[in-house]
N, C-alpha and C positions, 0 to 999 in steps of 0.2 A: 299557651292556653291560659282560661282564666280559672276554671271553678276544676278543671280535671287535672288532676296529674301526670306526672310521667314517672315511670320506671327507674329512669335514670337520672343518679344526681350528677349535681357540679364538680367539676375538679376540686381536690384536695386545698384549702387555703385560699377557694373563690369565693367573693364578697357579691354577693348580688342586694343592691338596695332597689326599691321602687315607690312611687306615688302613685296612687289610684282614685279616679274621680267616677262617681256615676250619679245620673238625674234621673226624674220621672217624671212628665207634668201630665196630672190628673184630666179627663176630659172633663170636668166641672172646676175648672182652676182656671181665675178669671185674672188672674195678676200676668199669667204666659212666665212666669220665672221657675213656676215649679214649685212642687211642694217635698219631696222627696229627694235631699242631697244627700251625699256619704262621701266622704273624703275616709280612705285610708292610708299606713307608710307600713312599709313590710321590710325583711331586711332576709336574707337566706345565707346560709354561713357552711362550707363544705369544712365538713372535720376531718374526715378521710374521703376516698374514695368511693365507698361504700357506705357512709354517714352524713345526712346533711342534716341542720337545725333551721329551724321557720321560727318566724315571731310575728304579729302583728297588732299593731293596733289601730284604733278609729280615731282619732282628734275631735273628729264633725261626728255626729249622725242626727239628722232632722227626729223630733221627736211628735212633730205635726202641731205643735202648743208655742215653746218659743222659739222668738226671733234668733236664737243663736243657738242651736243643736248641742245638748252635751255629749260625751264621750258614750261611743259604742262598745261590742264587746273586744278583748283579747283572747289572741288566739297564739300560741306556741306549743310545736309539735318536732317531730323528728321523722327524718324518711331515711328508710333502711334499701340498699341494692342487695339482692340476693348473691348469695356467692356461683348459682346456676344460670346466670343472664351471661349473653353471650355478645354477637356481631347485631344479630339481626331479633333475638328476641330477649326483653331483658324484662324481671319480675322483681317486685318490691313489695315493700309495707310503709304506710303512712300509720301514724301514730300523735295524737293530738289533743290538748287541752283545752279547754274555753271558759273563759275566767269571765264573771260578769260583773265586769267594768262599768254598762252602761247606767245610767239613772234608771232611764225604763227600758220595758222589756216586751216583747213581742208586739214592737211595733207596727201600724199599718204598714202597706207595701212592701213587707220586709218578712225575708224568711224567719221561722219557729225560734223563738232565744224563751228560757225558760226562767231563767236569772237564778240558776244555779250552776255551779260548777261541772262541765259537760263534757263526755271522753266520747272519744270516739275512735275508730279504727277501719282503713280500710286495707283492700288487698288490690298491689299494681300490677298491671302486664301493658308492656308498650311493643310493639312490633314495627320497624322496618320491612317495608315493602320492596323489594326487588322491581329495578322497570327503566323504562326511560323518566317518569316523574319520582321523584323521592319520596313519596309516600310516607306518612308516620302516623300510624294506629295505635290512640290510649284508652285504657277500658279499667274504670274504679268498680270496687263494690265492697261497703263497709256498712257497719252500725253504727248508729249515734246513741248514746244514752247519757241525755239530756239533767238528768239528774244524780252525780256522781255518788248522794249520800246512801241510793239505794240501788248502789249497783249489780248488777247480775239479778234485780227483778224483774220482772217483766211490767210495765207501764204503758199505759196509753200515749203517754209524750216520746216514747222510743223512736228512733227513725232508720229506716233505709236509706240509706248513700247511695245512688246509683250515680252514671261518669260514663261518658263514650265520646272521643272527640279523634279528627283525621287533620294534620297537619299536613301542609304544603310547601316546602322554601323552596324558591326561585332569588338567586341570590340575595339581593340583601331585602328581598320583601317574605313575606311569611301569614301565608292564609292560612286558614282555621276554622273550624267550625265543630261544636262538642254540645253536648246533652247534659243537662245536669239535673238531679232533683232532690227532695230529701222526702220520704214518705211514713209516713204513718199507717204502721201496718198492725198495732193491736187494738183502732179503735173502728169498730163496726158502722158507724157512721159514717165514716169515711171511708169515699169510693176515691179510686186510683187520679181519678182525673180532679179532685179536690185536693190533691195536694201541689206545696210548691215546687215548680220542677219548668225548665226555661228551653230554648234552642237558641245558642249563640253563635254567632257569626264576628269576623273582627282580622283586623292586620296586621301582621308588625312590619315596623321601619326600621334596619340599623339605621343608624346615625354615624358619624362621627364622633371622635371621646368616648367609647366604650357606651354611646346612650342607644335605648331602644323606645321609639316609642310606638304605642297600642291604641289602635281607635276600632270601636264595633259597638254592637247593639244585640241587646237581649227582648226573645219575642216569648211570653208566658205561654207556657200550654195547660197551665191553671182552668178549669172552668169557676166562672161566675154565680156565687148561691144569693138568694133574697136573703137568707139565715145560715151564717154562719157558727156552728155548732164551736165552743171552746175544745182545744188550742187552734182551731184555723182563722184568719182574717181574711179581707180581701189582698190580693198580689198585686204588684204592679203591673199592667198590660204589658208594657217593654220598659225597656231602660236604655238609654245610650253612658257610654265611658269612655273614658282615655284614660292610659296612661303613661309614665316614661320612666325606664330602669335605667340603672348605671352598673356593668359588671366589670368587675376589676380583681385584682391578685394582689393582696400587700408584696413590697418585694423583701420586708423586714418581719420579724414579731419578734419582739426581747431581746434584739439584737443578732439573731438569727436566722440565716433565709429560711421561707415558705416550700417547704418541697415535700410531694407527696410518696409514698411508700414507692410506688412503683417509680417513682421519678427517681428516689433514692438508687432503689436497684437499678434503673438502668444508667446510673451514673457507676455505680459499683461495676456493672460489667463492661461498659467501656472502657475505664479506667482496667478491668482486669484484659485486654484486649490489647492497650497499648502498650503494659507491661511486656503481656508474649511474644508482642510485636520484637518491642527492645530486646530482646533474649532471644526471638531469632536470627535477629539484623547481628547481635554480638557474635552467635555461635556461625555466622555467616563469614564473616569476618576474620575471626579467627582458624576457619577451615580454608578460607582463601591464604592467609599468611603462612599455613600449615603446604598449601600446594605448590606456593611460590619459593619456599625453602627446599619442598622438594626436588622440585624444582631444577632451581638453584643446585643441589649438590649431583642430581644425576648428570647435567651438564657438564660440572667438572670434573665427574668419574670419567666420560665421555672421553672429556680433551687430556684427561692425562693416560686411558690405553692406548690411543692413537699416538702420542709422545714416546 
């Protein structure tokens, strides 16, 4: 997925790096190159099983002014698995910070950035579908507040997180399609269909080398105003993207393998398994030398009454 989450994190000591490209070209953009780029590099880091860390940041982002885009925002957060997620239904928390990195701020084509330091918070449920297709349903719903220094007031820049996306794998390909928005829901001016909020579609590819890569397109379901009331601008109509991950497992850190709790334990019980094994093959053993001596003596009780 690109903008929803899942439930579920990565395995214990999983490195997930990525690249992300996406474009716009304006229908009044007379060059055909485009006016809106954004290059991001992201990086996801399993701490446990139950704990992952995110990071990202922008390199690029078009600021519509120069030739060479400065840096956009960063973002680093944490995703929590609940200890009540199971086979088939598993529930979380995302948790996240937004540092404003960029030179400017709530640029055209681009969702709400307020150029303060921004929390946000949402709540996960993904579901596994029972069937002949595998099925996988993710469904966010969180806050943003957009302005850290007044937190827990209520403001007009506040936003609803909404997320609803159906996952498809058919071996190594993986269709997708998710909802996303972020809404503005203490300012009265603003009606539902004014804010940003997308229907995306898109594929992945395994690769070979542990790469994946991601090609799709974002369609706005933004409406269009003559007058845009502050904080909304105009959205971009769609976007297309690509991108391409690398996931990998260090097989060292400090000089010590990467192994996760549960990986421990189930080393701990195999290892206690072959031990019992050893302890019954010995006591096996020695009840057989125990039979063969007996063996052995009723035989020569045997031949020396008949003597």
């Amino acid at each position: 997925m690109v903008r929803v989450h899942s439930a579920q994190n990565v395995q214990a000591g999983s490195v997930i790096l990525n690249s992300f490209f996406q474009t716009f070209i304006n229908d009044n953009d007379s060059t055909g190159f485009g006016n809106d780029h954004t290059w991001s590099l992201g990086v996801t880091y399993g701490l446990t099983d139950k704990l992952e860390l995110t990071a990202q940041i922008v390199p690029y982002q078009d600021d519509q002014t120069h030739g060479w885009g400065p840096p956009g925002e960063t973002k680093v957060g944490v995703k929590w698995s609940s200890p009540f997620s199971g086979k088939r239904i598993q529930t979380g928390l995302h948790a996240f910070f937004r540092l404003p990195t960029a030179r400017k701020h709530n640029l055209p084509f681009e969702p709400y950035s307020s150029g303060s330091i921004a929390f946000g918070a949402m709540g996960l449920f993904s579901l596994d579908v029972p069937g002949t297709l595998p099925l996988k349903l993710h469904f966010n719903f969180g806050y943003l507040d957009n302005n850290l220094a007044t937190f827990l007031q209520k403001e007009s820049t506040d936003q609803v997180l909404l997320g609803a996306g159906i996952k498809l794998p058919i071996r190594a390909i993986i269709f997708y399609t998710e909802y996303s928005g972020e809404l503005f829901v203490h300012d009265s001016r603003i009606s539902f269909r004014d804010n940003s909020m997308r229907l995306t579609h898109g594929v992945k590819f395994r690769l070979p080398l542990r790469l994946i890569l991601d090609l799709g397109a974002d369609v706005s379901f933004s409406q269009s105003r003559e007058v845009y009331p502050a904080p909304l601008h105009e959205y971009a109509n769609w976007k297309i993207f690509g991108g391409l991950s690398y996931h990998f497992v260090p097989t060292r850190l400090w000089g010590a393998p990467v192994r996760s709790k549960r990986a421990s334990r189930t080393g701990r019980g195999l290892q206690d398994l072959r031990d019992k094994r050893e302890r019954v093959n010995e006591e096996l053993d020695n009840l057989l030398d125990e039979l063969c001596k007996d063996k052995k003596e009723t035989d020569k009780k045997e031949k020396n009454d008949k003597s």
